[in-house]
C-alpha positions as CSV (number, residue, x, y, z in Angstrom):
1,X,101.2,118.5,97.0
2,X,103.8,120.7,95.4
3,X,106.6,122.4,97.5
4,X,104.9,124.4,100.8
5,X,107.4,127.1,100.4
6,X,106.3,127.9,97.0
7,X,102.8,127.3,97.2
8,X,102.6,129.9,100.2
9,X,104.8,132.4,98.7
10,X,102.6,132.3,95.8
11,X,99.0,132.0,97.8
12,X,101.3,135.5,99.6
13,X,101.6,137.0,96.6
14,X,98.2,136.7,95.7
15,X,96.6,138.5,98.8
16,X,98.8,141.0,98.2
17,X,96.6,141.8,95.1
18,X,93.5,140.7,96.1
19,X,93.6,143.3,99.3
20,X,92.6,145.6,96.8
21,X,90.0,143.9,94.5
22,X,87.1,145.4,93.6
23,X,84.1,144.3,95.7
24,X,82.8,142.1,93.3
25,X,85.5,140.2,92.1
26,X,86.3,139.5,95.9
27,X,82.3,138.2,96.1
28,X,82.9,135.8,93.2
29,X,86.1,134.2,94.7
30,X,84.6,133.9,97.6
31,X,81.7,132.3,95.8
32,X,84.0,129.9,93.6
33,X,85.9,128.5,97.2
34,X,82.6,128.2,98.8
35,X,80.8,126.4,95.8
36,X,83.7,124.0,96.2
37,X,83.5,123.7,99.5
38,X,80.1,122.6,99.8
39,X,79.9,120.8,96.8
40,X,82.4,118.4,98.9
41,X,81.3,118.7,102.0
42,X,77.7,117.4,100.8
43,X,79.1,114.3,98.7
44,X,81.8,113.5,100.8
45,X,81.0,114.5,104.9
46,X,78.2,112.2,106.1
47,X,76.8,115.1,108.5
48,X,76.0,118.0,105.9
49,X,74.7,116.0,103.5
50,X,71.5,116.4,104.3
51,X,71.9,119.8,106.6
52,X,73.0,121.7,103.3
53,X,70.3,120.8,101.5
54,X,68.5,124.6,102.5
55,X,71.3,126.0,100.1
56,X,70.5,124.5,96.7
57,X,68.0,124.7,93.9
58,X,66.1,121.4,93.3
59,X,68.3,121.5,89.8
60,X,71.2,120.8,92.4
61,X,72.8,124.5,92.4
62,X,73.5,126.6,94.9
63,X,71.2,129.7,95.5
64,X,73.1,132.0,97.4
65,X,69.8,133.8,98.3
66,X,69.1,131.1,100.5
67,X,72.6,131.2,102.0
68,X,70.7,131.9,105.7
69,X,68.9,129.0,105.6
70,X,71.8,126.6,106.2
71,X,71.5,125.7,110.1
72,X,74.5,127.4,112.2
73,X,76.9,125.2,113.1
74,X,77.7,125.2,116.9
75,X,80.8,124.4,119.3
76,X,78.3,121.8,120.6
77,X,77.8,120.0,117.4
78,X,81.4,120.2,117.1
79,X,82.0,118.1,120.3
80,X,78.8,115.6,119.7
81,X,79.3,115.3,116.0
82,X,83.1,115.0,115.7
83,X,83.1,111.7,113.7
84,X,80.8,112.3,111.0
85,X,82.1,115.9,110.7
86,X,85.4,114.3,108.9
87,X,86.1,113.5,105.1
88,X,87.3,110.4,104.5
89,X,90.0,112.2,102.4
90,X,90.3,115.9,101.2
91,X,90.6,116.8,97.5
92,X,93.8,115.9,95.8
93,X,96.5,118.7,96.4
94,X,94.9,119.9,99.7
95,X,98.0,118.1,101.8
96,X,97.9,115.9,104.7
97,X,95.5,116.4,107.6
98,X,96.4,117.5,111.3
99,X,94.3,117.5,114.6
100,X,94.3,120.6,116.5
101,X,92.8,120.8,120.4
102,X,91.1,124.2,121.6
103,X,91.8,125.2,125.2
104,X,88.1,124.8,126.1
105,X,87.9,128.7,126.9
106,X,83.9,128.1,126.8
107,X,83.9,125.4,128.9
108,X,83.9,122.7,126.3
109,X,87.2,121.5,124.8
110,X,86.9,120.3,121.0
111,X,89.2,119.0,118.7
112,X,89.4,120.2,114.7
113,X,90.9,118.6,112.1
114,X,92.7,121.0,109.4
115,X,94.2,120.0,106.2
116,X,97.7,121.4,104.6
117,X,96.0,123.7,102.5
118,X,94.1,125.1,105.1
119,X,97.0,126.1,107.0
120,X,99.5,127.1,104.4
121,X,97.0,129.8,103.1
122,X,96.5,131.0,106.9
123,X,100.5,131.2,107.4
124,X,100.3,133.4,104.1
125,X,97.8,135.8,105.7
126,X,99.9,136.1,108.8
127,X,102.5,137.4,106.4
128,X,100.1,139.7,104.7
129,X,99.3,141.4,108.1
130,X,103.3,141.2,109.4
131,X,104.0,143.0,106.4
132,X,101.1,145.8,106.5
133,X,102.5,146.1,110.2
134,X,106.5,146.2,109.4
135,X,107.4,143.4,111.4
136,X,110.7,142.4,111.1
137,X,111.4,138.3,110.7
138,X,114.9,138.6,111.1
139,X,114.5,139.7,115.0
140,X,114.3,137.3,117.9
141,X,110.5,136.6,119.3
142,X,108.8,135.2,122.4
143,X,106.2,133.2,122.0
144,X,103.7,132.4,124.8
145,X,100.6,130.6,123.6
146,X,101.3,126.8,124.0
147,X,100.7,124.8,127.4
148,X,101.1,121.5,128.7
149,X,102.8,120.0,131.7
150,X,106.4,119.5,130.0
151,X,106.6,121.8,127.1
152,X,108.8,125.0,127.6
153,X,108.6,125.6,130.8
154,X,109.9,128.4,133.0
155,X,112.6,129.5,133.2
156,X,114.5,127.6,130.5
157,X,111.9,127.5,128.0
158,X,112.7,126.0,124.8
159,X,114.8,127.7,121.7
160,X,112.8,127.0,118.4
161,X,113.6,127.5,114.6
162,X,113.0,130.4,112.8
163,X,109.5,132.2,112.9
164,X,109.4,134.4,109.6
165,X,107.9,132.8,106.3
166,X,110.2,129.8,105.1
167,X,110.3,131.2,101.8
168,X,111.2,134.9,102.9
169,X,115.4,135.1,103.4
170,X,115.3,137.7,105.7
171,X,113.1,135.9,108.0
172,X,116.4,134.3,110.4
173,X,115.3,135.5,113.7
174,X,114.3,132.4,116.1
175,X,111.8,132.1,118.6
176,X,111.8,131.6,121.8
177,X,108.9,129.3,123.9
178,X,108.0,129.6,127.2
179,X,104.8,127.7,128.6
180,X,101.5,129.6,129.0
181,X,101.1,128.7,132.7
182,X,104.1,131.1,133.1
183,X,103.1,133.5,135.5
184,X,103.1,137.5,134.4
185,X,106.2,138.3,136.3
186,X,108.4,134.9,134.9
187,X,107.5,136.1,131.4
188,X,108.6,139.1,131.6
189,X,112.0,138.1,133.4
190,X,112.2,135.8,130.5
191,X,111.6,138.1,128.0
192,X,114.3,140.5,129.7
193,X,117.0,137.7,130.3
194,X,116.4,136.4,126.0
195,X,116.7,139.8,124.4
196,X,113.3,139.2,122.3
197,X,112.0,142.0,119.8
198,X,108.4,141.0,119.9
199,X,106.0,138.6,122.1
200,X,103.1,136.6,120.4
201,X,100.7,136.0,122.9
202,X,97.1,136.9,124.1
203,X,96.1,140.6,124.2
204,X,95.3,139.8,128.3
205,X,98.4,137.9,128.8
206,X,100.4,141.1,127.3
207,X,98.1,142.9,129.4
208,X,98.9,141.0,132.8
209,X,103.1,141.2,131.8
210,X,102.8,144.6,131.0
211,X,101.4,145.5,134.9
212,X,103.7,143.0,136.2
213,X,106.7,145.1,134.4
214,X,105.4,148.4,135.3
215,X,105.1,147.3,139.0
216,X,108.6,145.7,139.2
217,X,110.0,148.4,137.3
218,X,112.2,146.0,134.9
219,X,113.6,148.0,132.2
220,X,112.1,145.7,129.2
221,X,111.7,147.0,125.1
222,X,109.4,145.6,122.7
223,X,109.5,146.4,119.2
224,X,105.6,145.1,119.2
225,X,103.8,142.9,120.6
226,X,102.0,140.2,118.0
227,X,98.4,139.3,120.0
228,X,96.5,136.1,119.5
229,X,92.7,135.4,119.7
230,X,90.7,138.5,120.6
231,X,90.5,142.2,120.5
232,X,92.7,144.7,122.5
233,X,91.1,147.4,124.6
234,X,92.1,150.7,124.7
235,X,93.9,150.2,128.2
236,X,95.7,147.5,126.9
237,X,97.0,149.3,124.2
238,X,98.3,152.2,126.5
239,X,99.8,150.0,129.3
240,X,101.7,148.3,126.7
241,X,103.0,151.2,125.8
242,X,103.9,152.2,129.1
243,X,105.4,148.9,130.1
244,X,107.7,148.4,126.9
245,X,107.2,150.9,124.6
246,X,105.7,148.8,122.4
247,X,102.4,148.8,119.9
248,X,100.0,146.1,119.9
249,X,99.9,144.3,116.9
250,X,96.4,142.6,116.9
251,X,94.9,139.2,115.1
252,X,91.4,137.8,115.6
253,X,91.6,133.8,114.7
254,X,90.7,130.6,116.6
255,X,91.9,127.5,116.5
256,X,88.5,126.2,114.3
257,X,89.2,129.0,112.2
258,X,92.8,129.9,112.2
259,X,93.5,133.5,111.1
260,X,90.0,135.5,110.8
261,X,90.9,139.0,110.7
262,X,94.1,141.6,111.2
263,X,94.0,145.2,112.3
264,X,94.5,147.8,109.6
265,X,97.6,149.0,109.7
266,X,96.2,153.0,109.1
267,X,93.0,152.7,111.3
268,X,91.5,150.9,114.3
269,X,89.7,148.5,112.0
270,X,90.0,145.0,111.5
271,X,90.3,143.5,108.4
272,X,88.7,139.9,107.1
273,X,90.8,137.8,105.5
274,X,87.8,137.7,102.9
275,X,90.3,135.1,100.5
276,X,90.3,132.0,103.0
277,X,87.1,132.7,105.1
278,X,83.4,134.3,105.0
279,X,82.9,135.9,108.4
280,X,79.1,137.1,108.7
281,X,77.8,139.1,111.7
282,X,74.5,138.0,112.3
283,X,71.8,138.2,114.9
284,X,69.8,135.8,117.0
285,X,68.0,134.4,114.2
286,X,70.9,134.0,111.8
287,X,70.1,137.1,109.9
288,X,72.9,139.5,108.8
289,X,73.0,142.2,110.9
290,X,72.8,145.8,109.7
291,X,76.6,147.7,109.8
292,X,77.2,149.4,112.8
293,X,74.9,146.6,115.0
294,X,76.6,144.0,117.2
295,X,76.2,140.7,116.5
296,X,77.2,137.1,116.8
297,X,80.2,136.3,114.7
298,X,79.7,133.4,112.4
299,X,82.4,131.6,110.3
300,X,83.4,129.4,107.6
301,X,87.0,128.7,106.7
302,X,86.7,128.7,102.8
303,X,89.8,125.8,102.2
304,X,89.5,123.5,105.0
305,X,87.9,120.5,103.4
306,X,89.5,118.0,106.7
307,X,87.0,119.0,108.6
308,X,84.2,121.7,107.2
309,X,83.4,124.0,109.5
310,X,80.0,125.6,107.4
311,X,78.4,128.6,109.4
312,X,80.7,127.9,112.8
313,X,79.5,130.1,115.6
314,X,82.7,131.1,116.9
315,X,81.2,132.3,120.4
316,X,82.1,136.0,120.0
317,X,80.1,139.1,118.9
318,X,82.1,142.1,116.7
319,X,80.4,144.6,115.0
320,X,80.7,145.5,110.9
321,X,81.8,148.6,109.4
322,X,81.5,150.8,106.2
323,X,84.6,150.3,103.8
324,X,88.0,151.1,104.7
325,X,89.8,154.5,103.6
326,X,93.1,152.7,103.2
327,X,91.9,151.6,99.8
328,X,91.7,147.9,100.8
329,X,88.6,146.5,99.6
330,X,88.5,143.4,102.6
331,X,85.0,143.5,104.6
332,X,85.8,145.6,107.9
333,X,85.3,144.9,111.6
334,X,85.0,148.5,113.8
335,X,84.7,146.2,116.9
336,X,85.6,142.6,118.3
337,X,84.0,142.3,121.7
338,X,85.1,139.0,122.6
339,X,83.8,135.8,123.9
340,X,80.2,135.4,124.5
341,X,80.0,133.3,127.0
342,X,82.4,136.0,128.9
343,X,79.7,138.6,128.5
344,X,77.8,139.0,131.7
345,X,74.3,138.0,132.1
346,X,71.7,139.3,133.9
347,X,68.3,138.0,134.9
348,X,66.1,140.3,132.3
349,X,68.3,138.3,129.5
350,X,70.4,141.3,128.4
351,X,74.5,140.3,127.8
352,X,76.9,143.2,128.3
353,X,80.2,143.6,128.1
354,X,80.8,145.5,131.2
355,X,84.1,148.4,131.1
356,X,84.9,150.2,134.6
357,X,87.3,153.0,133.8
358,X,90.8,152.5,134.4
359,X,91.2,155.4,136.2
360,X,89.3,153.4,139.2
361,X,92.1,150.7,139.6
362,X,94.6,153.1,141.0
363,X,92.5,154.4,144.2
364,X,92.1,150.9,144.9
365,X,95.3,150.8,145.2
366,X,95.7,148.0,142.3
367,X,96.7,147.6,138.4
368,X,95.4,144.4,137.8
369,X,91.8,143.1,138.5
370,X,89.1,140.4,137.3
371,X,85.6,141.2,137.4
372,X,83.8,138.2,138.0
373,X,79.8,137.0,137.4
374,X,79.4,134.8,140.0
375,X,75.4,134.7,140.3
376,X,72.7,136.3,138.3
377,X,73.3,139.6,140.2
378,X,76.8,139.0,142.4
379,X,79.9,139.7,141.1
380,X,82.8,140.1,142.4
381,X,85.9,142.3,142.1
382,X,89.1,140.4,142.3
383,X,92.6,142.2,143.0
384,X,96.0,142.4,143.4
385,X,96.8,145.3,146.1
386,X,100.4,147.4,145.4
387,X,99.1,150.2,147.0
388,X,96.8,151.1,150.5
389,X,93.1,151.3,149.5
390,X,92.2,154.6,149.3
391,X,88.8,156.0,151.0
392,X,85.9,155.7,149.0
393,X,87.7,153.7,146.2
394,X,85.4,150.9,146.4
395,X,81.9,153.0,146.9
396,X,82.9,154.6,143.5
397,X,83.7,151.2,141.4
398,X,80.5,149.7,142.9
399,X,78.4,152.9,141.7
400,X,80.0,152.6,138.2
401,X,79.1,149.0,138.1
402,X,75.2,149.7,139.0
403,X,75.3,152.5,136.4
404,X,75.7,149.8,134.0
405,X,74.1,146.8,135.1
406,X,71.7,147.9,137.3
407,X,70.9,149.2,141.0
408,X,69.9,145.2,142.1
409,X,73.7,144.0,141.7
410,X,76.0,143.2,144.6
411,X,79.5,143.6,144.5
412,X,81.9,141.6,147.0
413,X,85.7,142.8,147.0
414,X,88.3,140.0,147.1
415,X,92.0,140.8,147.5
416,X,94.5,138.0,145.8
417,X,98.1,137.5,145.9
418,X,98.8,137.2,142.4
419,X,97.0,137.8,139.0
420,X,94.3,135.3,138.6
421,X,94.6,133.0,135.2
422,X,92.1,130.7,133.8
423,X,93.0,126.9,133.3
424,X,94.6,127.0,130.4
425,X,96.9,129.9,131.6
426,X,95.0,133.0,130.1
427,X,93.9,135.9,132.0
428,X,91.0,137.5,131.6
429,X,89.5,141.0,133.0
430,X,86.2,140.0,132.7
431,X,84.7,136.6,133.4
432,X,81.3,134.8,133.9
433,X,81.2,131.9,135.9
434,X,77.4,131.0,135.5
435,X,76.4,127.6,134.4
């Protein structure tokens, strides 16, 4: 494989054009990776070579009306069908091959196998979207999205290189790491005590060091803040703001699928990095849904030939839009809404994402809650009290909450000392804990 550096500065330069492709030559690109892809993954990968078949023509070509009839690949199947998932080697010039491990989020930990290529064109999107956003490489950065029991932890963390393109010769600001199990209040003393310009970290981590600041009152400026994984609410945005004057900076990706989409930088849209992956929204029968109608978001990374992830339901549900008025001709997301299995669920079979105004948090005398699904109609509202309860604080959240999901719900108030984080050191405002 030629020189990274190059190669990625070039695979840069090229997004920078094909952002604003017509339609149609962006179809047929697409089309070209995806013909490659397939044609590999069916001579080469011992478990599509029969599940592709749906796909092509019995002359052996692909018929991309018949696209929808390749099964969709699940998180499951990822876990049970790991081994013969995996080339036995990737195309010549796709680089060497690296194992990646997801937090288990769902419930279900699985491990993905990318290649060089894979990830080099990924990085180059990442620059795409730094540059849409201004982001300045030459600035120090925090970043908080890496666990384990030894690595970073608080409070000396761990210095790292640089964290701007390696090609790019303004990009000579370091980073700084400090372990995810960090609690809201030690990343934001770290972040005050290193001088950082920008945090990269999850939208609700952000979220949780933004109230933690805003309670303590620590004097702390962002120049943005660089979020991982899933969208960013509305509140999230503003507190943010409040906390450390400093906009939020979104990217959708997963580890399965690296980067997916970034935020526009004129609008509230997201766009699809349409060059290394086709993202469809579809509903429960694997159909494409119609713009404008939530669905369940389904992937395949166009260049990762390690591992070929074809039709990967990445667990979420987002919602599609009409083209952008920026001019960029990527597809558009109006709406990410997140895990699915963090929807609630309720006994009739409906999932909703369930949103309580801000504006109840502060009679409760709180800034930072988890609402919790912890049977098929108990839930429970988890907080951290600053402030006495005022009267009739909680009658009014449990009314808003039976506006949305129904009269039949019960809602049990739990008061905690700290902000509550999931395993793997993420917090999350809204979580179901059915089986």
């Amino acid at each position: 494989m030629p020189d990274p550096s190059s190669l990625e500065k070039n695979f840069y330069e090229l997004l920078m054009k094909s952002q604003y492709w017509p339609a149609r030559q962006l179809l047929e690109y697409q089309r070209s990776q995806l013909s490659q892809l397939l044609e590999h993954a069916r001579k080469n990968v011992p478990f599509y070579q029969s599940r592709l078949a749906p796909a092509f023509s019995p002359a052996g070509h692909i018929d991309w009306n018949r696209w929808e009839k390749i099964p969709i690949l699940t998180r499951k199947d990822l876990f049970d069908h790991r081994d013969s998932m995996l080339a036995p080697a990737v195309p010549p010039g796709h680089g060497q091959t690296r194992d990646h491990w997801s937090s288990g989020t769902t419930g279900m930990p699985v491990t993905v196998t990318h290649n060089g290529l894979a990830a080099l064109a990924s990085r180059a999107a990442m620059a795409r979207a730094n540059t849409w956003h201004n982001i300045d490489p030459s600035k120090t950065s925090c970043d908080c999205t890496r666990g384990g029991r030894e690595f970073a932890l608080w409070p000396e963390g761990k210095l790292g290189g640089t964290w701007g393109p390696a090609w790019d010769e303004k990009a000579s600001g370091r980073v700084w790491h400090i372990n995810r199990q960090a609690t809201p209040e030690q990343l934001v003393r770290f972040m005050q005590e290193k001088g950082v310009a920008y945090l990269g970290t999850r939208p609700k981590t952000a979220h949780a060091a933004a109230l933690e600041a805003l309670r303590l009152k620590l004097p702390l400026k962002l120049d943005a803040i660089l979020g991982h994984g899933t969208g960013i609410t509305e509140e999230e945005i503003e507190d943010c703001r409040r906390a450390f004057g400093a906009r939020i900076v979104g990217l959708y990706s997963s580890t399965e699928c690296h980067k997916v989409a970034h935020p526009c930088p004129s609008c509230e849209n997201y766009h699809v990095n349409a060059e290394i992956a086709l993202v469809e929204i579809v509903d429960d029968e694997g159909r494409a849904c119609a713009v404008g109608t939530p669905g369940r978001v389904v992937i395949t990374p166009l260049l990762n030939t390690a591992q070929p992830l074809i039709r990967y339901d990445q667990g979420d549900t987002a919602i599609t839009g009409e083209p952008c008025g920026c001019g960029r001709t990527l597809p558009v997301l109006t709406r990410i809404v997140g895990r699915t299995s963090h929807l609630f669920r309720l006994p009739d079979g409906r999932r909703l994402s369930l949103s309580v105004p801000p504006a109840l948090k502060k009679p409760l005398g709180t800034e930072t809650w988890q609402l919790a699904q912890v049977a098929p109609l108990s839930f429970e509202v988890r907080y951290v009290e600053y402030l006495p309860v005022q009267p009739g604080a909680e009658d009014n959240i449990v009314r808003n909450m039976r506006e949305q999901l129904g009269e039949a719900i019960k809602v049990r108030f739990v008061k905690l000392d700290e902000v509550p984080l999931t395993a793997s050191g993420k917090f999350m405002e809204n979580v179901c804990e059915l089986p």
